[in-house]
C-alpha positions as CSV (number, residue, x, y, z in Angstrom):
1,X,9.7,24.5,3.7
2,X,8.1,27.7,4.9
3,X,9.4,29.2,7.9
4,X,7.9,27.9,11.2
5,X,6.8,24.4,9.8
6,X,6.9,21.3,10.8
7,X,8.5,18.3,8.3
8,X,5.0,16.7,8.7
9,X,3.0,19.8,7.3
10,X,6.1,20.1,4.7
11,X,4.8,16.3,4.0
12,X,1.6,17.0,3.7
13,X,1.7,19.6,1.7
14,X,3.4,18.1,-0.9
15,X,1.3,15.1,-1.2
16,X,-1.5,17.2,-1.5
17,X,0.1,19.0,-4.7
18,X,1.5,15.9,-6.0
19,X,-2.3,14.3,-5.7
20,X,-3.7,17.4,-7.0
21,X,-1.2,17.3,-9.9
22,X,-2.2,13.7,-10.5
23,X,1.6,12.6,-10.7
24,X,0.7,9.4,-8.6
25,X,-1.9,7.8,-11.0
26,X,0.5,9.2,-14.0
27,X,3.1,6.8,-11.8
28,X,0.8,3.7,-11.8
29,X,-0.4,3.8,-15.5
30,X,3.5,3.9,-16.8
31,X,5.0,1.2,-14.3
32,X,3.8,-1.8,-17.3
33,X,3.2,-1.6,-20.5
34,X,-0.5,-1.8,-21.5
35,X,-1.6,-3.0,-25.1
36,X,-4.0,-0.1,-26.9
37,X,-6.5,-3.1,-27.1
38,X,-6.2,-3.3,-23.0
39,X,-6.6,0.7,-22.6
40,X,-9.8,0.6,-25.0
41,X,-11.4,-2.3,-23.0
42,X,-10.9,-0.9,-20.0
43,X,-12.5,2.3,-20.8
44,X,-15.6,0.7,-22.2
45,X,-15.9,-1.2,-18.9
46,X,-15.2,1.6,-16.7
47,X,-18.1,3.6,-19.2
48,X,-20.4,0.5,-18.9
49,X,-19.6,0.6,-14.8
50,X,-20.4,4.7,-14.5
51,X,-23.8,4.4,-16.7
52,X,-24.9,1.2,-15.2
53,X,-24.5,3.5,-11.9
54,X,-26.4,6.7,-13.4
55,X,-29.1,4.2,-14.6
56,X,-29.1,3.2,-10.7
57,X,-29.3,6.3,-9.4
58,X,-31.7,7.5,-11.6
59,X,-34.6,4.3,-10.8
């Protein structure tokens, strides 16, 4: 903690840095085990989802 802080900006502080860091979503994706086939079909939804969006947009 920096001199003159609260534990609440301490708190905050970190969580921004850990967010920023991306440790959280690093958390989350190693808690189960997910098959390469399950990774690979979850990115081609997630691509199909952001260009079916773009595609939106665009109209």
């Amino acid at each position: 903690m920096k001199d003159d802080e609260s534990f609440e900006s301490a708190l905050r502080r970190f969580k921004k840095a850990c967010e920023k860091a991306g440790i959280l979503s690093e958390v989350r994706k190693h808690q189960h085990f997910e098959k390469p086939s399950e990774r690979r079909k979850k990115k081609q939804l997630a691509a199909k989802r952001k260009l079916a969006r773009r595609q939106q947009k665009a109209s």
